[in-house]
Backbone as ProteinMPNN parsed JSONL, in Angstrom:
{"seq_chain_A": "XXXXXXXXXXXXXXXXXXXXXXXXXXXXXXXXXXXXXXXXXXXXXXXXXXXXXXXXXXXXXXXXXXXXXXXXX", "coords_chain_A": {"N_chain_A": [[-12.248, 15.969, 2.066], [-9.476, 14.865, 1.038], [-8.083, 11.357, 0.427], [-5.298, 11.19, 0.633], [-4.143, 13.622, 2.278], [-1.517, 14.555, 2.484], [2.33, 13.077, 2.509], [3.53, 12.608, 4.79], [4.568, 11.531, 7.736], [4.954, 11.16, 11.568], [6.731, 8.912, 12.177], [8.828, 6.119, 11.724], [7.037, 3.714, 11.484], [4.513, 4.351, 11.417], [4.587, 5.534, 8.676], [5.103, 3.408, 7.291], [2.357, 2.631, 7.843], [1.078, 3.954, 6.415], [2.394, 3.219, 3.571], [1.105, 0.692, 2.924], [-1.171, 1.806, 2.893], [-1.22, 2.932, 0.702], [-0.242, 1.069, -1.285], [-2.779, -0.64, -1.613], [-4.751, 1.494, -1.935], [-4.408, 1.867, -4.218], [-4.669, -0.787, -5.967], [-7.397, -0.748, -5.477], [-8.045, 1.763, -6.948], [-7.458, 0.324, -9.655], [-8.913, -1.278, -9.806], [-12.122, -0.705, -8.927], [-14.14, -2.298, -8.604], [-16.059, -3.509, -6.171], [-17.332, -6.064, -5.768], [-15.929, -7.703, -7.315], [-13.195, -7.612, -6.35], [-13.959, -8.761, -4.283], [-14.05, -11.489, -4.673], [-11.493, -12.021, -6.559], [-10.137, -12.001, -4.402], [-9.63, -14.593, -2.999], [-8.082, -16.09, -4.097], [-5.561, -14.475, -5.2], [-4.939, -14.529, -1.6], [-4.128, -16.694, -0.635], [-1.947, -17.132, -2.702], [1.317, -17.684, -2.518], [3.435, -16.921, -3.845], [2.011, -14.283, -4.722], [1.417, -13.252, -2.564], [4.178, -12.64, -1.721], [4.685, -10.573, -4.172], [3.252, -8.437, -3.012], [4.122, -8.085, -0.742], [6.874, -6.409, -2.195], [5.255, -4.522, -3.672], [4.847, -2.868, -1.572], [7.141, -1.964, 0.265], [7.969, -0.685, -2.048], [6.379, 1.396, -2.108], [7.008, 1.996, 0.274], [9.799, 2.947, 0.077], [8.737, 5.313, -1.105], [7.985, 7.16, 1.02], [9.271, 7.208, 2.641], [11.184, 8.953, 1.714], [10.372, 11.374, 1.422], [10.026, 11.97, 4.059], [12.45, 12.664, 4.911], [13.642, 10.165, 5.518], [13.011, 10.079, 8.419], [15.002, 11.854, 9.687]], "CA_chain_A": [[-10.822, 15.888, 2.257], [-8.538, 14.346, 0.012], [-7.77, 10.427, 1.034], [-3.955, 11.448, 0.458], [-3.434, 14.861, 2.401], [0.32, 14.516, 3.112], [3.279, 11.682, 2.61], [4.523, 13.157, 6.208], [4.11, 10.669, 8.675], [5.917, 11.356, 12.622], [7.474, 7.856, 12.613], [8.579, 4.914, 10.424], [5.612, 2.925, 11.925], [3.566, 5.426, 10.283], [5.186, 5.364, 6.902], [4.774, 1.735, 6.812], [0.893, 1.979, 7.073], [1.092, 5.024, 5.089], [3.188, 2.809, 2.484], [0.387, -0.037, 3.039], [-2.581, 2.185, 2.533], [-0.845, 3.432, -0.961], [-0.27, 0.095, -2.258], [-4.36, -1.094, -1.145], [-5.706, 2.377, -2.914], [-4.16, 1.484, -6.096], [-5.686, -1.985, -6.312], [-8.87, -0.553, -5.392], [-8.794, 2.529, -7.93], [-7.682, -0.366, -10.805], [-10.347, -2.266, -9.407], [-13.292, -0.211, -8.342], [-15.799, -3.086, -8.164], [-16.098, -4.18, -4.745], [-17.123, -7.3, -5.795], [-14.898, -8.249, -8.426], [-12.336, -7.486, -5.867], [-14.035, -10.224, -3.714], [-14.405, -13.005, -5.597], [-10.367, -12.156, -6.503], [-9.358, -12.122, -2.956], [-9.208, -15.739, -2.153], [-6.947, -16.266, -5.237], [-4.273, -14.645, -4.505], [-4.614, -14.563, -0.446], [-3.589, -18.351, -0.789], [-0.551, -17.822, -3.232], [2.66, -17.318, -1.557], [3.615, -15.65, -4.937], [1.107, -12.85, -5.373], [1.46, -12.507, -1.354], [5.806, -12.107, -1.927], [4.927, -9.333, -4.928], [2.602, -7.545, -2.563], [5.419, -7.249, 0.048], [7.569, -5.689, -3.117], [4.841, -2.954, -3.955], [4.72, -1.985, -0.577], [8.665, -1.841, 0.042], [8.234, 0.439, -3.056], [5.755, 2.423, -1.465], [7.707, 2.488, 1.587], [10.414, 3.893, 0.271], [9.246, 6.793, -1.356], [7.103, 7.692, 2.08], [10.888, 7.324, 3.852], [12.316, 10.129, 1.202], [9.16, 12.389, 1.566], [10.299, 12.157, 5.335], [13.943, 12.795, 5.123], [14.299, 9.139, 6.348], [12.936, 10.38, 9.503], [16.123, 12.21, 10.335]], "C_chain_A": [[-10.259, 14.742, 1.406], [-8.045, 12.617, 1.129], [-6.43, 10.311, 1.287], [-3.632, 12.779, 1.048], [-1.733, 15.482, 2.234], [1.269, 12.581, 2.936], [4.055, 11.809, 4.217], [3.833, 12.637, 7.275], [5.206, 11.044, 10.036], [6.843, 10.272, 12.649], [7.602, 6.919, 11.365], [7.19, 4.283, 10.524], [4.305, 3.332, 11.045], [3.508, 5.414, 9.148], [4.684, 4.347, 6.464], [3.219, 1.262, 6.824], [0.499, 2.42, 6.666], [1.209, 4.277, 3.986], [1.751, 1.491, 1.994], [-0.807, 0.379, 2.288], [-2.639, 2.344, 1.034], [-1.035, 2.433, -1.432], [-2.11, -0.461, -1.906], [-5.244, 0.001, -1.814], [-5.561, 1.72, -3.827], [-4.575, -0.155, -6.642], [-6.994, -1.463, -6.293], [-9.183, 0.998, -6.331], [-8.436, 1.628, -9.316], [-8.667, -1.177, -10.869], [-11.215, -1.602, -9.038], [-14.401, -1.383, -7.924], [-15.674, -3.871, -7.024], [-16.307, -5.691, -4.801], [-16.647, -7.656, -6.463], [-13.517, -8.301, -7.226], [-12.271, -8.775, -4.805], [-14.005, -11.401, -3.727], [-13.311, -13.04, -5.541], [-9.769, -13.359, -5.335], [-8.766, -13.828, -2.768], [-8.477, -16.413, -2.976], [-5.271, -16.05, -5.048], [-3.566, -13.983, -2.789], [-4.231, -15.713, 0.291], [-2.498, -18.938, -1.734], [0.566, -16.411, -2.79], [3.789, -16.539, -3.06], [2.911, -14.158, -4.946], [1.55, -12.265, -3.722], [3.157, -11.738, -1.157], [5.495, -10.71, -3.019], [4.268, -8.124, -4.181], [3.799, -6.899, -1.601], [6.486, -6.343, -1.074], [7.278, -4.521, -3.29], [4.614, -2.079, -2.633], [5.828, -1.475, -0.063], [8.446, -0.901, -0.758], [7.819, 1.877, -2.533], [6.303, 2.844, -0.271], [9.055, 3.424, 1.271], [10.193, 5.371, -0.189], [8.384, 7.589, -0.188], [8.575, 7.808, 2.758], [11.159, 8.551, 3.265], [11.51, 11.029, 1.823], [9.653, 12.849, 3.0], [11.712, 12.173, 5.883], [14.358, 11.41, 6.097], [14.244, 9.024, 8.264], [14.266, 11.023, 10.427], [15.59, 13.823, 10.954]], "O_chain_A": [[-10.904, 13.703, 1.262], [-7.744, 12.708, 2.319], [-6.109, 9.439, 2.095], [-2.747, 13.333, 0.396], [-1.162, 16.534, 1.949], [0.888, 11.435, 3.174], [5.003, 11.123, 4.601], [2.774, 13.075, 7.725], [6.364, 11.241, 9.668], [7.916, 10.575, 13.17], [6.882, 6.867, 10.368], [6.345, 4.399, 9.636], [3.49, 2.763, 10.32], [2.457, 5.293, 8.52], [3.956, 4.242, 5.477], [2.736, 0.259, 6.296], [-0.564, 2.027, 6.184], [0.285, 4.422, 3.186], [1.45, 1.408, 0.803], [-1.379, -0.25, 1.398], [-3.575, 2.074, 0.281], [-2.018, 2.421, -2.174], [-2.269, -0.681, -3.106], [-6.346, -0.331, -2.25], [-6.425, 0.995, -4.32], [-4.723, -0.41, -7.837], [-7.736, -1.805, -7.214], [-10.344, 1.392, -6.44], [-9.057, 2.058, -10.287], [-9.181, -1.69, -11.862], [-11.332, -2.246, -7.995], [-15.292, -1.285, -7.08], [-15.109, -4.963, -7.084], [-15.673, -6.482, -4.102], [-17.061, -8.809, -6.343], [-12.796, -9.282, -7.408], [-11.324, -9.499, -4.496], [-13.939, -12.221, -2.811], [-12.98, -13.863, -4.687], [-9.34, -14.51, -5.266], [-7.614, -14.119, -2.444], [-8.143, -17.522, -2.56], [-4.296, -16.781, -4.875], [-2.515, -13.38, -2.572], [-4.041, -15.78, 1.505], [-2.097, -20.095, -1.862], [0.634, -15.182, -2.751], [4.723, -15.746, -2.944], [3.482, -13.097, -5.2], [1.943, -11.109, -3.563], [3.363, -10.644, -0.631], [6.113, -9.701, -2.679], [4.55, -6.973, -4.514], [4.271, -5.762, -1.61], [6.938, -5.365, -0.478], [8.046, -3.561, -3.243], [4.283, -0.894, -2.617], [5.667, -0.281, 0.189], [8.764, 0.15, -0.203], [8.414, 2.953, -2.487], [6.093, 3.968, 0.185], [9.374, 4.391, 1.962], [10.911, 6.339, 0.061], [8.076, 8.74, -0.498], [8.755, 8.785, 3.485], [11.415, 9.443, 4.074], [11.953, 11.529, 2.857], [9.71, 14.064, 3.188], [12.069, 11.801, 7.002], [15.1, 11.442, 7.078], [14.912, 8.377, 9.07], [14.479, 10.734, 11.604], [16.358, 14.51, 11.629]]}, "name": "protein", "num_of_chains": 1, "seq": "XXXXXXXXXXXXXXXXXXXXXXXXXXXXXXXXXXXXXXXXXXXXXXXXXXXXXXXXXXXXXXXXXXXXXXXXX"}
């Protein structure tokens, strides 16, 4: 099964760790190496920069999981 079946989540709540999971693949398919990814980590999980752009790509990702879901209307 596909790690992406659907953008169609029942709730915002959903969306948002829908929107989460999206932005966390895509580091980890530009990064494949598990440990390269580790060593990273404690770089920028200690700057209050890299941690503000992460909230950005996920906002991004959040919204296009909102359209996908007619905004939950």
């Amino acid at each position: 099964m596909s790690w992406l079946p659907t953008l169609i989540t029942a709730t915002p709540e959903e969306g948002y760790d829908l929107a989460i999971k999206l932005s966390r693949m895509a580091v980890k398919k530009t990064q494949p190496d598990d440990d390269a990814r580790t060593k990273m980590r404690p770089d920028y999980a200690n700057s209050a920069d890299s941690l503000t752009q992460v909230s950005g790509v996920v906002a991004t990702n959040f919204q296009t999981v909102a359209q996908a879901n007619n905004y939950w209307r």
